[in-house]
N, C-alpha and C positions, 0 to 999 in steps of 0.2 A: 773867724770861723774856719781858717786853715786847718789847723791841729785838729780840730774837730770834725771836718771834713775827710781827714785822711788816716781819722780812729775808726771813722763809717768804714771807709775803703776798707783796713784792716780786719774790720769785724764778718764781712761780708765775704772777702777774700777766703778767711780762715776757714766761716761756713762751708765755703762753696770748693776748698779742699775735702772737709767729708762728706761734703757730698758726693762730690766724683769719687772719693775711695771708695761710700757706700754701694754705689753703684760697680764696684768690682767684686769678683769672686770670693779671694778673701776677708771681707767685711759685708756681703751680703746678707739679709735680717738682719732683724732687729737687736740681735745679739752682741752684736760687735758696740753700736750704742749706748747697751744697758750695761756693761763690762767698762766702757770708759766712764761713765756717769758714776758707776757704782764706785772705782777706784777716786774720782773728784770726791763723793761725799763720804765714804770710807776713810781715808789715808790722808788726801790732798787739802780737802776745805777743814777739817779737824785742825793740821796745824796751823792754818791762816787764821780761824775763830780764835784758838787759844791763844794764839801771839796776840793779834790786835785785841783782844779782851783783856792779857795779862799787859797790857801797854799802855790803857786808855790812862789818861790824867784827867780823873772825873771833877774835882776844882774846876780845873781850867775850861771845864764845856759851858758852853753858851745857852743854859737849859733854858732862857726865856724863846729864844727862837727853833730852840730843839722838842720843844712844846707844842708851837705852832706848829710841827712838820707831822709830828708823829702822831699827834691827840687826831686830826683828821684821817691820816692815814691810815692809823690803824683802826679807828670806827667804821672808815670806806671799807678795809678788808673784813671786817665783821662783820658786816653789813651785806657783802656779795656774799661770803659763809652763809649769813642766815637764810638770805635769799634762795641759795643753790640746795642747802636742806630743807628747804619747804616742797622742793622739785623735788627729791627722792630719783635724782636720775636715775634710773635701771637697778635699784637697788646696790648700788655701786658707794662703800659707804666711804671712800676718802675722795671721790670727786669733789663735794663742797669746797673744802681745803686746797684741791689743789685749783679750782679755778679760781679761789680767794686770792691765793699766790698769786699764779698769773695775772689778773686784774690791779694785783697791789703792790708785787716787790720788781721794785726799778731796776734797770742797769746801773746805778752811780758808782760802779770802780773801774772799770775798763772804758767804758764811755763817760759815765758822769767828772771824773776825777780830771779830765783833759779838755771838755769841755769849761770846769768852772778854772782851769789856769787859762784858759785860753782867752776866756770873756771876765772872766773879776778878779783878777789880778790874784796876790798875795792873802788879802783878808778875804776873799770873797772864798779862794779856795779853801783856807782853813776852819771855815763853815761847813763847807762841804764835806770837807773830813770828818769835821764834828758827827755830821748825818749819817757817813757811811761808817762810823764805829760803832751806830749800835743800830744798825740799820737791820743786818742778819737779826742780832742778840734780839730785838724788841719782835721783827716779824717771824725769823722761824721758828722761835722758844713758842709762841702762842700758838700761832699754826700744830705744830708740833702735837701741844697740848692736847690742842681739838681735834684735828684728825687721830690719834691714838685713844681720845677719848670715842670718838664713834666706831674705830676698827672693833674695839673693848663691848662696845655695846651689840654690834652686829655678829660677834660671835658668842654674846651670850642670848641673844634671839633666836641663832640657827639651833645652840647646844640647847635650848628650851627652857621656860619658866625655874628652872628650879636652880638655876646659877645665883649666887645671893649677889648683892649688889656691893657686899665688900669686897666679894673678888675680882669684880667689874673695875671698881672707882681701884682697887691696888694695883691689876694688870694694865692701869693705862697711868699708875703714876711710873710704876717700874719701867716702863717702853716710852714714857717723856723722858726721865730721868740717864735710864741708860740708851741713849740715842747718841747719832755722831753727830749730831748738830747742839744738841743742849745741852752733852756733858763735856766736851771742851770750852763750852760757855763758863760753864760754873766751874769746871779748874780751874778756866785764864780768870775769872772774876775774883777765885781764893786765893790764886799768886799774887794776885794785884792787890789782893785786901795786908800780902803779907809787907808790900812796900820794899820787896826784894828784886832786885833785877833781874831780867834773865841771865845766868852763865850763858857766855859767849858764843862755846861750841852748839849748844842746844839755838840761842837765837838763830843762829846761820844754819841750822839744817831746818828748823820750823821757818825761817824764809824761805830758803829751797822751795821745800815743798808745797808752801803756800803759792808763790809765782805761777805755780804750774796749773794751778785750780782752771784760770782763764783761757788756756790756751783748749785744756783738755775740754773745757764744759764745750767749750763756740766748736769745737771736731766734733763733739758729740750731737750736736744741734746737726751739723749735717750731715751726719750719717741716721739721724732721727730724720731728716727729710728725705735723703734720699730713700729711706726704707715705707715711710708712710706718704710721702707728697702731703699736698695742700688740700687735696680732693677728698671731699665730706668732712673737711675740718675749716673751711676757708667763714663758714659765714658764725661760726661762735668764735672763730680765731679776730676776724672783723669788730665784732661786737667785747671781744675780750681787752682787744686792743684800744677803742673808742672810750672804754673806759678807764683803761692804763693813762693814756695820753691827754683825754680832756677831762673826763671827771674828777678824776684827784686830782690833777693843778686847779681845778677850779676851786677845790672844797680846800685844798692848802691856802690859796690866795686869800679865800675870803674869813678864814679862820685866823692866818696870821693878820691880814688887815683890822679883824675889827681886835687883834692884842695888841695895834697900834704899831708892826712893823713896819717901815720905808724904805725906800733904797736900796741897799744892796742885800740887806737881811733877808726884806722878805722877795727878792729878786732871787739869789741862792735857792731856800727853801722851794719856792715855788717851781724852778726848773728842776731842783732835784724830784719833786712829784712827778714832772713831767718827762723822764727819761722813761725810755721801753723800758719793754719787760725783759730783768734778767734772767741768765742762764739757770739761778738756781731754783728757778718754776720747773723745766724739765728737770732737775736733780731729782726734785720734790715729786715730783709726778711717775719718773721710773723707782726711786725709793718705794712708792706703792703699788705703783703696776695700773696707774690711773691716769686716763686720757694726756697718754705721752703723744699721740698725733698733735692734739689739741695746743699743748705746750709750746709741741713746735712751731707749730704752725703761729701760735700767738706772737714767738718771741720774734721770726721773723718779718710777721704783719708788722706788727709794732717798729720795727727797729728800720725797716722802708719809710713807714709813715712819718718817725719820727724827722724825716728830713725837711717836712713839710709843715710838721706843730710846733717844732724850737722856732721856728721863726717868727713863727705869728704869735705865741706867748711871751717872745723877748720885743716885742714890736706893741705888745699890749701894756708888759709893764713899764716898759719907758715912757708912753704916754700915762700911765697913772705915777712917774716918777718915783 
């Protein structure tokens, strides 16, 4: 638990640099947060998508246990979606989505990735890789989806009855499609369908720029704290988190158990459910201008808590071995 111990330190550390910046003159509001987040999902996360998309070696993935991770998974995140559009919060029409997010997409590159070297050696982590290469691709292309499908629909309610519904169902494929999250999806997907490699020079600047995703989102987390705090976001951030950390390891466990995984399989899978909530819930959430206190505040309930839930879920699956 060292390494993993001291990726906490780092994650926390990092935070609690923007936050002290946020609390300085020049980074005071909320501005200064949405300008880092927006350059992550703009510039930064586009080339980390397209490399690892145009990279995966789809043969070699382990889809019998990348079944088990995501078929739960992402019916738990559809599932808090549907949930949170039956609420109609404040008429607020990408909250659903982004509490979907936060409830459903893990940490597992910065914390998960050092966590499964640390506890399952060699195979255990190349599992995990497995996970985190279509981790984005499966949750934010859907997400995506759905939230620019209700943006599409709440402004043809404001424009009035007489908007036709093919310009609705067009405007929310055009803003799926041209998005910085799903359309370096579907370039890295068509380079990789081409079976060509990246050129050299282009790999090493799309690494560049990808490395930096992590550092810039976990600054941007604390300068989104330091500008909102925890206060009037502590107890859906609680509740956000309760479900990040225990309901989806629970509904991964018992979905890979009954497709018959043991051991380290479904030991992987089920901790990667159980990693906090990542940073790119707040991307998602300033992307729309949608409960970014809440975000915050989730990522770093969760990410305190989790010091306390890897434990006892690694102490539960060894007892079911």
């Amino acid at each position: 638990m060292g390494p993993l111990f001291l990726k906490l330190v780092a994650i926390f550390v990092t935070i609690a640099i923007g936050w002290v910046a946020g609390r300085t003159r020049p980074f005071s509001g909320g501005e200064a947060a949405r300008i880092l987040s927006n350059a992550a999902f703009y510039v930064f996360a586009p080339a980390l998508l397209f490399r690892a998309t145009a990279r995966i070696d789809l043969g070699a993935l382990p889809w019998h246990a990348l079944a088990a991770f995501f078929m739960p998974v992402v019916a738990w995140m559809l599932l808090v979606y549907a949930q949170q559009r039956r609420r109609r919060d404040g008429g607020d029409a990408a909250r659903p989505a982004v509490r979907a997010i936060t409830a459903a997409f893990g940490n597992n590159a910065q914390l998960g990735i050092p966590m499964a070297a640390a506890l399952f050696g060699e195979v255990g982590l190349q599992l995990h890789l497995s996970v985190v290469s279509l981790h984005a691709l499966i949750l934010l292309t859907a997400l995506t989806l759905l939230v620019e499908q209700d943006i599409a629909r709440a402004a043809a309610r404001e424009a009035g009855a007489g908007v036709p519904i093919g310009r609705t169902l067009a405007l929310t494929a055009k803003n799926t499609v041209i998005h910085p999250i799903v359309l370096p999806v579907l370039a890295g997907m068509a380079w990789n369908l081409t079976g060509w490699a990246l050129p050299g020079p282009v790999d090493e600047v799309l690494q560049m720029l990808g490395t930096a995703v992590v550092p810039l989102c976990l600054v941007a987390i604390g300068l989104s704290l330091g500008h909102y705090g925890l206060r009037g976001a502590a107890g859906s951030a609680v509740a956000l988190a309760a479900a990040k950390l225990l309901v989806q390891p629970a509904l991964v466990l018992a979905v890979g158990w009954g497709m018959g995984l043991r051991g380290l399989p479904l030991t992987v899978i089920v901790m990667a459910a159980a990693m906090p909530t990542g940073a790119n819930a707040l991307m998602f959430a300033q992307r729309y201008r949608s409960g970014e206190a809440e975000a915050t505040a989730a990522i770093v309930v969760s990410t305190l808590a989790f010091a306390a839930t890897a434990p006892l879920w690694l102490l539960l699956l060894g007892a079911l071995g």
